[in-house]
Backbone as CSV, one residue per row, in Angstrom:
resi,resn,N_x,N_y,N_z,CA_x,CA_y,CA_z,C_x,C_y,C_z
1,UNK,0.850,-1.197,0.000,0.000,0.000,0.000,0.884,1.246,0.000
2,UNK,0.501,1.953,-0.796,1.330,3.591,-0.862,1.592,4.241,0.811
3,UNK,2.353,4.991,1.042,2.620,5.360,2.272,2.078,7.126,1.998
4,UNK,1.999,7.470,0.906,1.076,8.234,1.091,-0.209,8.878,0.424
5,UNK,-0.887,9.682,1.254,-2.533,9.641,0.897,-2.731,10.621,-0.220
6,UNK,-3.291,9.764,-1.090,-4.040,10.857,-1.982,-4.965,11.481,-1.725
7,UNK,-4.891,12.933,-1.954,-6.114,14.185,-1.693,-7.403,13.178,-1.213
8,UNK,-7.749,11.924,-2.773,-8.904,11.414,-2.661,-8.955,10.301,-1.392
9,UNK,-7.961,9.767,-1.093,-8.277,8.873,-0.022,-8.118,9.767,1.789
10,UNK,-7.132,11.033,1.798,-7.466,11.500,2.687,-8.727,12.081,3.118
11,UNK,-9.426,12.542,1.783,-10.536,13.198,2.130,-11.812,11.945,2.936
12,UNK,-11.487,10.994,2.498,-12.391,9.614,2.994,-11.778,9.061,3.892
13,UNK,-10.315,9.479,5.009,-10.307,8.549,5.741,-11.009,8.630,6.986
14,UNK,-11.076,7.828,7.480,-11.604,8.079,8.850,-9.226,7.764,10.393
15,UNK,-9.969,8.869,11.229,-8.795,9.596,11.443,-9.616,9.422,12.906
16,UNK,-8.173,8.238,13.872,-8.345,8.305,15.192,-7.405,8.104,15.832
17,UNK,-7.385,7.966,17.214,-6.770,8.221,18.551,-6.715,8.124,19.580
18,UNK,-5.702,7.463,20.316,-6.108,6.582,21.608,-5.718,7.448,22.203
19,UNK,-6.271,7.633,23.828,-5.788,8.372,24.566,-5.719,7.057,25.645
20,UNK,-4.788,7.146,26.701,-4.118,6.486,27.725,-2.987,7.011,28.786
21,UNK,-2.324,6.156,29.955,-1.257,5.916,30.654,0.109,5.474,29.816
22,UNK,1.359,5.967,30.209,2.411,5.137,29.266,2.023,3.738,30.293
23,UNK,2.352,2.436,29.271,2.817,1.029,29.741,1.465,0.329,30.123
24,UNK,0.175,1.645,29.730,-1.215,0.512,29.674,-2.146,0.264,28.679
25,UNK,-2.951,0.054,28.628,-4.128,-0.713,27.358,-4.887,1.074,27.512
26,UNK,-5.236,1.140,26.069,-5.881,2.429,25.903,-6.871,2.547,26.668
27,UNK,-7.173,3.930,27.376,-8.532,4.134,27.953,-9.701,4.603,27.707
28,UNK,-9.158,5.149,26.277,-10.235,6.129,25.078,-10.047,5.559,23.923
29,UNK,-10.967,5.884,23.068,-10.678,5.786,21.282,-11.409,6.714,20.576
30,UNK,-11.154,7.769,20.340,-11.424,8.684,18.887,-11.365,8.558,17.784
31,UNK,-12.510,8.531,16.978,-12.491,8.821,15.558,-13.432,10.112,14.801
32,UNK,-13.054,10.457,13.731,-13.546,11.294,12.641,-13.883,10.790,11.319
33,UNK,-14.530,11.415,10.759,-14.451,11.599,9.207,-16.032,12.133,8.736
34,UNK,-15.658,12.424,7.560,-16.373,13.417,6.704,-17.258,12.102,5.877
35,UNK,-18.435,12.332,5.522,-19.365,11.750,5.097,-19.233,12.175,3.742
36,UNK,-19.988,11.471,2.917,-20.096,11.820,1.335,-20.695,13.267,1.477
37,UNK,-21.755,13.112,2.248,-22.696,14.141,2.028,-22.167,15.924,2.736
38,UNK,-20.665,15.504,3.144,-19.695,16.970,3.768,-19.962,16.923,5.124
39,UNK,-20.774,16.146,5.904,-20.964,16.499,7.272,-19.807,15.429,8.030
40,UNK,-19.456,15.634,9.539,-18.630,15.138,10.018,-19.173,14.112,11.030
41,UNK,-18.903,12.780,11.271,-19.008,12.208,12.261,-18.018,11.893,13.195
42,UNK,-18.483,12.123,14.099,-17.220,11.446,15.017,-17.628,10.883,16.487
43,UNK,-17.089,9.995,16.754,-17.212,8.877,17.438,-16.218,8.661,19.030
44,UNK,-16.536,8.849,20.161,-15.663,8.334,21.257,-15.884,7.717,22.080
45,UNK,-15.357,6.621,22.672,-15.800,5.496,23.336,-14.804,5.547,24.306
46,UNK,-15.374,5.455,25.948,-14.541,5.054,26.778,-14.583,3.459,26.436
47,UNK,-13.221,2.736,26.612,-12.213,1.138,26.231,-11.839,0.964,27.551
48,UNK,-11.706,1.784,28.769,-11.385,1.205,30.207,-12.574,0.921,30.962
49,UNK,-12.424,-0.520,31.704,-13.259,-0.382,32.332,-13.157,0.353,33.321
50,UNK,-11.932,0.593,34.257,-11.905,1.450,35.516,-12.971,3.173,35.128
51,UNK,-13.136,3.095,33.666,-13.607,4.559,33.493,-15.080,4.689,33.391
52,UNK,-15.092,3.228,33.258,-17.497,3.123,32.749,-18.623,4.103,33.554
53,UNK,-18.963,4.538,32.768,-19.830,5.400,33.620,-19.412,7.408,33.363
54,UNK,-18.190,7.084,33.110,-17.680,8.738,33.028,-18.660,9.012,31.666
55,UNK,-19.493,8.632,30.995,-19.782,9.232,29.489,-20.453,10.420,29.721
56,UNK,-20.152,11.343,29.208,-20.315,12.726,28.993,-20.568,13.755,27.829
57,UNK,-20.664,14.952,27.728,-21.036,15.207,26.484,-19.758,15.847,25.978
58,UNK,-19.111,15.262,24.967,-17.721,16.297,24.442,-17.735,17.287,23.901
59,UNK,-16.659,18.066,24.267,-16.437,19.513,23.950,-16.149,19.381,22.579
60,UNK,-16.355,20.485,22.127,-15.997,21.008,20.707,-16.973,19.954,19.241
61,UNK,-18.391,19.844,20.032,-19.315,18.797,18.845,-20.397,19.605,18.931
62,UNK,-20.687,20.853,19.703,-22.202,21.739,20.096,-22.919,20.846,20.811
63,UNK,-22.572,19.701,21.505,-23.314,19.118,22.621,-23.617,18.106,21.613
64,UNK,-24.090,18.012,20.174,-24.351,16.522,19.790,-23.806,15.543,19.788
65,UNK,-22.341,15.389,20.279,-21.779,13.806,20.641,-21.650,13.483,22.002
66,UNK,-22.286,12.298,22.502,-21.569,11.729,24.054,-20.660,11.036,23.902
67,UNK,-19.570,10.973,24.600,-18.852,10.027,24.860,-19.727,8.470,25.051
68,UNK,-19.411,7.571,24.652,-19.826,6.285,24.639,-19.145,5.108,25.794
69,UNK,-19.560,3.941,25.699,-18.644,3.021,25.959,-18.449,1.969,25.292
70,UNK,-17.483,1.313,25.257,-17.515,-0.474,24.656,-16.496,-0.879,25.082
71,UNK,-15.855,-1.995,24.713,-15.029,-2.932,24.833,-13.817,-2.806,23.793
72,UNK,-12.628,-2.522,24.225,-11.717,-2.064,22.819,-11.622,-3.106,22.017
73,UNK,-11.847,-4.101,21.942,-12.299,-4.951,20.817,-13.474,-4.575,19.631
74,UNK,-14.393,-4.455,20.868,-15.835,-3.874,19.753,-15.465,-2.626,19.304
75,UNK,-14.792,-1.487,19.675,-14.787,-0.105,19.500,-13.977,0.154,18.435
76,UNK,-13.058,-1.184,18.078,-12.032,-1.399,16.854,-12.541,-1.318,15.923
77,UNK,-13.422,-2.855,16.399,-14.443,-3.637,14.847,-15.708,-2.525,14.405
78,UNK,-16.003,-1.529,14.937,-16.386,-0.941,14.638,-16.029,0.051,13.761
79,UNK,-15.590,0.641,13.837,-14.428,1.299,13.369,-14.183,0.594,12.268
80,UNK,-13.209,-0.260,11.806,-13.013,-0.891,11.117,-14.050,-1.937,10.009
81,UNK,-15.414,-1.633,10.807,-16.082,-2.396,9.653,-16.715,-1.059,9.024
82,UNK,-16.810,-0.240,9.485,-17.343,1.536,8.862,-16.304,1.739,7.689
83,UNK,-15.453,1.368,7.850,-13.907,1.295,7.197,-14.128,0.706,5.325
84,UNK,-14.192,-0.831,5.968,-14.234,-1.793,5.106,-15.936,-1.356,4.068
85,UNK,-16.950,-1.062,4.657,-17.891,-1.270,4.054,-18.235,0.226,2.892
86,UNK,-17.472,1.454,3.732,-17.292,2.532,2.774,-16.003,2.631,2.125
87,UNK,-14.979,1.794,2.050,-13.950,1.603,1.315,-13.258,2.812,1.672
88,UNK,-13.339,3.321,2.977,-12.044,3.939,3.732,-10.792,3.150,4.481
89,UNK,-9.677,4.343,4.334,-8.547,3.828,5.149,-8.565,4.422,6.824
90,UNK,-7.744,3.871,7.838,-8.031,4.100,8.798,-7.006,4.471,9.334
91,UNK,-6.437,6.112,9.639,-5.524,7.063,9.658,-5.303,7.651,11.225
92,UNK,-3.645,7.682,12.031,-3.519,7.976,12.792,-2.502,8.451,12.727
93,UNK,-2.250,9.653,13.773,-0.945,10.332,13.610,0.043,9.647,14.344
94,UNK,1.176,8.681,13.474,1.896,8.580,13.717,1.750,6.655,14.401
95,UNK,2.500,5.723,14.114,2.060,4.254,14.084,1.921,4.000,15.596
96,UNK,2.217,4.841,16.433,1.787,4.534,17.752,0.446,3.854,18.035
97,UNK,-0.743,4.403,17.724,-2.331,4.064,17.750,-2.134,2.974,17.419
98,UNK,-1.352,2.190,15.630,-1.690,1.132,15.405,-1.299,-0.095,16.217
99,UNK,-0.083,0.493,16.953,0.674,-0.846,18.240,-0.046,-0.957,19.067
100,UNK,-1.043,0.309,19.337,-1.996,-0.043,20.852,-3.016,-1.365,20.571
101,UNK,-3.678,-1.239,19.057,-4.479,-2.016,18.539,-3.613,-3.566,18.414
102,UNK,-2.449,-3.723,17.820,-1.682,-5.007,17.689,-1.575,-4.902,19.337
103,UNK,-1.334,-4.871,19.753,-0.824,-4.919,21.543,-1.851,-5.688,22.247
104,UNK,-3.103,-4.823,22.382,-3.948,-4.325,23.084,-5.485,-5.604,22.536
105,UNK,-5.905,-5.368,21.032,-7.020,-6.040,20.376,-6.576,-7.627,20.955
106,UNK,-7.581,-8.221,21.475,-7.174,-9.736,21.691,-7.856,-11.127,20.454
107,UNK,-8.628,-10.059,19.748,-8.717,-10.782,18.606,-8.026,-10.831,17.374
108,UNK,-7.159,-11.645,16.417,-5.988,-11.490,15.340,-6.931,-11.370,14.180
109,UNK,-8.323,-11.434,14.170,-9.022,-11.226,12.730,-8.952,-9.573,12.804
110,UNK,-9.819,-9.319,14.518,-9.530,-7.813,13.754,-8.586,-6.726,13.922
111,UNK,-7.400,-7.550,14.477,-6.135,-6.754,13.912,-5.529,-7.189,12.799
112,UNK,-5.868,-8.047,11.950,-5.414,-7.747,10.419,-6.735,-7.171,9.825
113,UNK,-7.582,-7.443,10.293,-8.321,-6.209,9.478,-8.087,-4.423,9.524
114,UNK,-7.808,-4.246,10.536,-7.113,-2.866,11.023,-5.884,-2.573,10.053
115,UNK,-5.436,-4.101,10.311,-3.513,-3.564,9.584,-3.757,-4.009,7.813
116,UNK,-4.937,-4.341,7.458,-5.355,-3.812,5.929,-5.636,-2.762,6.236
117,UNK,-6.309,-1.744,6.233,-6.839,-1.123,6.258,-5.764,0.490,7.113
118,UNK,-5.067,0.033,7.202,-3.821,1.519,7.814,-3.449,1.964,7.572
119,UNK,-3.437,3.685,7.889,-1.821,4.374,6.667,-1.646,5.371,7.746
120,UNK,-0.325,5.808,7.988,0.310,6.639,9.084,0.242,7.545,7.976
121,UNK,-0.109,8.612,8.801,-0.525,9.904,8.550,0.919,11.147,8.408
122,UNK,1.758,10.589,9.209,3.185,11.527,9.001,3.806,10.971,7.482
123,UNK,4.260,10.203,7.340,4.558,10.518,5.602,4.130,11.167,4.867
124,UNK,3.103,11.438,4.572,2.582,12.572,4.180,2.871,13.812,4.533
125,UNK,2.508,14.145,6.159,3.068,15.625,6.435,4.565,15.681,5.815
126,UNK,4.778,14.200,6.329,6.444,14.989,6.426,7.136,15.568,4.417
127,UNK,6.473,14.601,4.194,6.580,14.772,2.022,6.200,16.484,1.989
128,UNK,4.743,16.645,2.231,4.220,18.416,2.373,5.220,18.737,3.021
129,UNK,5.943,18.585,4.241,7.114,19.739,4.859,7.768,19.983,3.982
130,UNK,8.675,19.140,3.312,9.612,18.882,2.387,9.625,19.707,0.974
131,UNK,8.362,19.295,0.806,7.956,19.897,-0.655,7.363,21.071,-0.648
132,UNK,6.742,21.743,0.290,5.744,22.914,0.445,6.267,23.953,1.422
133,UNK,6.793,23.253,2.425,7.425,24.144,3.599,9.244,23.885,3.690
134,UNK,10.202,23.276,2.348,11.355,23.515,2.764,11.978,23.945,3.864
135,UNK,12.055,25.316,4.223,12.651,25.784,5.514,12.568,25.888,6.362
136,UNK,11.532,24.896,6.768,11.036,25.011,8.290,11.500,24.006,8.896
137,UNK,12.599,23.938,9.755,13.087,22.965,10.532,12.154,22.614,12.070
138,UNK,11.623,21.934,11.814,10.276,21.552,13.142,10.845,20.725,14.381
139,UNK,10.591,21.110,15.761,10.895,20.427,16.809,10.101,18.827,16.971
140,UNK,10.864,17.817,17.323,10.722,16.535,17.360,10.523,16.369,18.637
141,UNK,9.972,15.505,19.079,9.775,14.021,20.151,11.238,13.646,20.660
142,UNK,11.382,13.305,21.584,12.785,12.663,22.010,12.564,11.033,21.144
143,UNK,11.464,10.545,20.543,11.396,9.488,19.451,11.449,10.111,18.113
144,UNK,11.851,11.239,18.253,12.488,11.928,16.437,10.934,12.304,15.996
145,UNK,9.856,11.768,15.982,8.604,12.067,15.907,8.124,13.462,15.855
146,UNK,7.496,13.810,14.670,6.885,15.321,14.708,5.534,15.462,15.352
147,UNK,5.629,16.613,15.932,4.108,16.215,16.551,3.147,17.023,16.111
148,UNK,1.098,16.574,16.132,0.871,16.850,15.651,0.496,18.861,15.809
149,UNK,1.033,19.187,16.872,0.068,20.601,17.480,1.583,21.571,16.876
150,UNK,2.698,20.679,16.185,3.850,21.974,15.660,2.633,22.104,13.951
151,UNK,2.572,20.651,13.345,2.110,21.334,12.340,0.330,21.818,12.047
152,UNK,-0.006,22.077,13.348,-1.242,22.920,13.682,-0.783,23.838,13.350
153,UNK,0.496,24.653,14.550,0.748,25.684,14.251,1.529,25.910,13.011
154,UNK,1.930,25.467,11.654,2.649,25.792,10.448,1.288,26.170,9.755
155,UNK,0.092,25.714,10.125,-1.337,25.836,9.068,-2.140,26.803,9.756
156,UNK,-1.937,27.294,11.388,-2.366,28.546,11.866,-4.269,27.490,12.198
157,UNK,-3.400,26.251,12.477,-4.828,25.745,13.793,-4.565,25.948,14.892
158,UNK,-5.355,26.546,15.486,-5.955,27.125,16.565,-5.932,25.820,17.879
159,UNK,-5.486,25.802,18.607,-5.543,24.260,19.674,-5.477,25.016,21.424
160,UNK,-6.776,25.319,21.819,-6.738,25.638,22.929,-5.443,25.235,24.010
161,UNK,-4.935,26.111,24.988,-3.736,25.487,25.914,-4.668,24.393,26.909
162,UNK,-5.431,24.375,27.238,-6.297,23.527,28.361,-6.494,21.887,27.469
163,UNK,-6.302,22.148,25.625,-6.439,20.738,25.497,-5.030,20.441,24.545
164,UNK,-4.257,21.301,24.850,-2.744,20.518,24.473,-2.022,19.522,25.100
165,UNK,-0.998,19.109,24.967,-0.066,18.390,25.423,-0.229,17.421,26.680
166,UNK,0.082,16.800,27.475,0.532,16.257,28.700,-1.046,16.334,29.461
167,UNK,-2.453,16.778,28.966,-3.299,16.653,29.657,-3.792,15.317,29.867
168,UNK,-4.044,14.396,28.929,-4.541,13.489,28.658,-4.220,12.598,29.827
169,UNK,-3.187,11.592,30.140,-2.830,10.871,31.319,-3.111,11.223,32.456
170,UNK,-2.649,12.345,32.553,-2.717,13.069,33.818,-4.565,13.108,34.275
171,UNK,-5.235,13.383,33.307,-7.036,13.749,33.034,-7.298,12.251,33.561
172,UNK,-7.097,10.973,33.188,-7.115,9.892,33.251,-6.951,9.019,34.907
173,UNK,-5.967,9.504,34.858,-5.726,9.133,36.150,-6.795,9.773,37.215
174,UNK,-6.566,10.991,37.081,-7.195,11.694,38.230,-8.824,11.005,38.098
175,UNK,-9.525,11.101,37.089,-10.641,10.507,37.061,-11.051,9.196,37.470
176,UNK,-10.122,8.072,36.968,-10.066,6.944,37.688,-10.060,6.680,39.524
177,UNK,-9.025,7.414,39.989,-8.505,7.994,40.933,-9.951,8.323,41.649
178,UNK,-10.553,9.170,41.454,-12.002,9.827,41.987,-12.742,8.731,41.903
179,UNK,-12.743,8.012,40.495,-13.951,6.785,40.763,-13.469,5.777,41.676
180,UNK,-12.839,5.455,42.008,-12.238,4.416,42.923,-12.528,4.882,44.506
181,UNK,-12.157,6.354,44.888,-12.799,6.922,46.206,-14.349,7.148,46.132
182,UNK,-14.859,7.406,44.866,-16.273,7.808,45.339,-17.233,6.730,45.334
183,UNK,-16.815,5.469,44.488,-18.170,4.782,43.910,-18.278,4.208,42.632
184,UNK,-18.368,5.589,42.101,-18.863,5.468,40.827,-18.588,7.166,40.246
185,UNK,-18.625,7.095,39.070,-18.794,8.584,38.218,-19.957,9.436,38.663
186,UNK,-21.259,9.052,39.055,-22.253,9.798,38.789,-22.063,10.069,40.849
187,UNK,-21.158,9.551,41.545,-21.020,10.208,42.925,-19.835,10.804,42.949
188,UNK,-18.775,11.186,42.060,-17.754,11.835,42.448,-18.342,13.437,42.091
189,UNK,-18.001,14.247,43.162,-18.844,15.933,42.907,-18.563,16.635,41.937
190,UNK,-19.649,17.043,42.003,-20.146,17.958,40.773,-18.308,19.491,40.395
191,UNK,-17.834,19.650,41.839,-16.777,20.705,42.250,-15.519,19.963,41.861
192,UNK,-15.224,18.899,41.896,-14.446,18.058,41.827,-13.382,18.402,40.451
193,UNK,-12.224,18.222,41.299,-11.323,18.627,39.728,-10.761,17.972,38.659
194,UNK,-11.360,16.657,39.298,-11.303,15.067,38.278,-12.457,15.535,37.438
195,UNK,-13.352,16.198,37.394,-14.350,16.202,36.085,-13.931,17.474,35.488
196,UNK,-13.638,18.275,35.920,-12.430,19.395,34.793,-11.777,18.766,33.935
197,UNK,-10.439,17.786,34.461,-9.552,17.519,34.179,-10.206,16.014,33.220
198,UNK,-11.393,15.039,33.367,-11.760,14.594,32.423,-11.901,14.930,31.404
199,UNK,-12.839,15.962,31.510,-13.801,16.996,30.281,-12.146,17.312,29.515
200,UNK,-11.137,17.923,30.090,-10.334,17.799,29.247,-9.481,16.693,28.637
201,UNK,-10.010,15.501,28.848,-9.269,14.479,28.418,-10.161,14.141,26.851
202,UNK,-11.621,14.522,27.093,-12.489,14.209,26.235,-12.575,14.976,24.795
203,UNK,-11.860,16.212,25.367,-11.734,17.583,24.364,-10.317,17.618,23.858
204,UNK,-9.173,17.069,24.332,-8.434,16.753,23.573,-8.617,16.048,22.401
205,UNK,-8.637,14.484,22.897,-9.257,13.609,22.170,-9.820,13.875,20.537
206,UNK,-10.855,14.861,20.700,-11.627,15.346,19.872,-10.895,16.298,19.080
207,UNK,-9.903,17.184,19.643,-9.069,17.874,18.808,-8.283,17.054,18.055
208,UNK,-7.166,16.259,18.381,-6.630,15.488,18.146,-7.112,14.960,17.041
209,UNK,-8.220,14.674,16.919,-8.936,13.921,15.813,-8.799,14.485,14.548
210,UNK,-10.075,15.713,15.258,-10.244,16.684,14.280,-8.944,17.467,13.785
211,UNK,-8.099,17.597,14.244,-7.286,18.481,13.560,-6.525,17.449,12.482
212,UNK,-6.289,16.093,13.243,-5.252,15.249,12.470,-5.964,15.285,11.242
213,UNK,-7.150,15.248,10.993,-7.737,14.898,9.532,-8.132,16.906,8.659
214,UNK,-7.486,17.747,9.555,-7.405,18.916,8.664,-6.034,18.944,8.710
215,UNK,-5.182,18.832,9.289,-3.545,18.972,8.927,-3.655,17.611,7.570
216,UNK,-4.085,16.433,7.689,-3.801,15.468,6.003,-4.224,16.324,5.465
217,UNK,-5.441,16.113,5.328,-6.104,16.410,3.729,-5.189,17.676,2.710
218,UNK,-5.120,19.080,4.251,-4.495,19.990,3.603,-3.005,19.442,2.871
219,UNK,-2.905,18.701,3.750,-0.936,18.337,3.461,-1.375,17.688,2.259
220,UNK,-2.155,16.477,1.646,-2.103,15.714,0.819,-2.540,16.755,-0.430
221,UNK,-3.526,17.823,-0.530,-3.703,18.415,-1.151,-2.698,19.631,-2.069
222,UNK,-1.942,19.928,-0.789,-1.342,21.142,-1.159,0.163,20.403,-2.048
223,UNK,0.613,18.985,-1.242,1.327,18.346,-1.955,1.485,17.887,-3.090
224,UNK,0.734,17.345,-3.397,-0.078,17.174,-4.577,-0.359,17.959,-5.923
225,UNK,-0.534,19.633,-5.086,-0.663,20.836,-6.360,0.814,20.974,-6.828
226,UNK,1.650,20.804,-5.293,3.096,21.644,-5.886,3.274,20.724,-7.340
C-alpha cells in the first residue's frame, strides 16, 4: 500500500486516537471523518473499564456527541467495519495508535483487518514539509517524531492550551482515581477537579482527531498541487 494519501483517499479517511497511561491498554478511542454528504461524524468510546460510567457530552461537537462506551475490541471492529464497508482507510498520527491495537485487540481477525486497512498519517506531512514548507526545521519528540500541534501551528490551527499536550494521562488518572474513592462517576462531585480535568481528556481527544484529519487532507492536497 502507498505510504502516502491521496487528496482522494485522505478526504475519505476516517482519522483516530487513543488516549491512555504510558505502559497501559488504551482508555479512550477517537475517531472522525467526513461523510459523502460533507458532514462530520465522530465517534468516542470510553475502552477502560476502571472509566465506565464517566460518558459525557464532548467539547468542541455543540453538545451533539456523548462520549460512549464499549469494549476495545468492539470499539475497533467498529471502526473498522465503517472502514471496510465505505472503502475507507483508517488514519492515525503517527504508528503509535496502530501498536496499541496489535498490543492491546485480543482478537488477530480484527487486527489484520485494522492492519489492511492503515496508513500513518506523518509521511505525508512529512513529504508536504519537504515539498511545500522547505525551511522550516520543526521540533521533534525525544522518538524523532513530529508532533501533531507543531504542524497545527505551520497551518495557523488554533488548539486551545487547556487541550494541548501532557493533559490526557494526567485527566485519566485523576478521574479513575475519583472513581475508585467515590463509587462510581455519577457520585464523584459535581466541584471536583477530576471532572475538569476529564472533560479535558475528552476535548483533547476530539481535537486530536479533528485536527489530524485537517492537517492530512491539507498536506495531501497542497502536496499534490506543488
Amino acid at each position: 500500500m502507498a505510504r502516502i494519501l491521496t487528496p482522494e483517499r485522505a478526504a475519505r479517511a476516517i482519522y483516530f486516537d487513543f488516549e491512555g497511561c504510558v505502559d497501559e491498554a488504551p482508555s479512550l478511542l477517537g475517531w472522525s471523518l467526513v461523510r459523502d454528504d460533507g458532514t462530520e461524524c465522530f465517534t468516542q468510546d470510553i475502552v477502560s473499564r476502571a472509566l465506565r460510567g464517566a460518558a459525557r457530552k464532548v467539547p468542541h461537537t455543540a453538545g451533539k456527541v456523548t462520549c460512549g462506551a464499549s469494549t476495545l475490541r468492539a470499539a475497533v471492529d467498529a471502526m473498522v467495519l465503517l472502514a471496510e464497508e465505505e472503502d475507507r482507510r483508517i488514519v492515525s498520527w503517527a504508528r503509535f495508535d496502530m501498536d496499541m491495537i496489535e498490543r492491546y485487540v485480543d482478537d488477530p481477525a480484527v487486527v489484520a483487518r485494522a492492519e489492511a486497512r492503515y496508513m500513518n498519517a506523518l509521511p505525508t506531512a512529512r513529504q508536504w514539509l519537504q515539498r511545500v514548507r522547505p525551511d522550516e526545521d520543526l521540533e521533534r519528540t525525544r522518538s524523532g517524531k513530529h508532533r501533531l500541534a507543531v504542524y497545527c501551528g505551520l497551518m495557523d490551527i488554533a488548539v486551545p492550551q487547556k487541550y494541548g499536550s501532557n493533559v490526557a494521562a494526567k485527566g485519566i488518572r485523576a478521574m479513575r482515581d475519583a472513581i475508585a474513592k467515590h463509587g462510581s462517576y455519577a457520585k464523584v462531585p459535581i466541584d471536583c477537579s477530576a471532572r475538569q480535568a476529564w472533560k479535558a481528556v475528552l476535548g483533547h481527544n476530539r481535537l486530536d482527531c479533528r485536527n489530524a484529519r485537517e492537517v492530512v487532507n491539507r498536506a495531501a492536497q497542497e502536496y499534490a498541487d506543488v
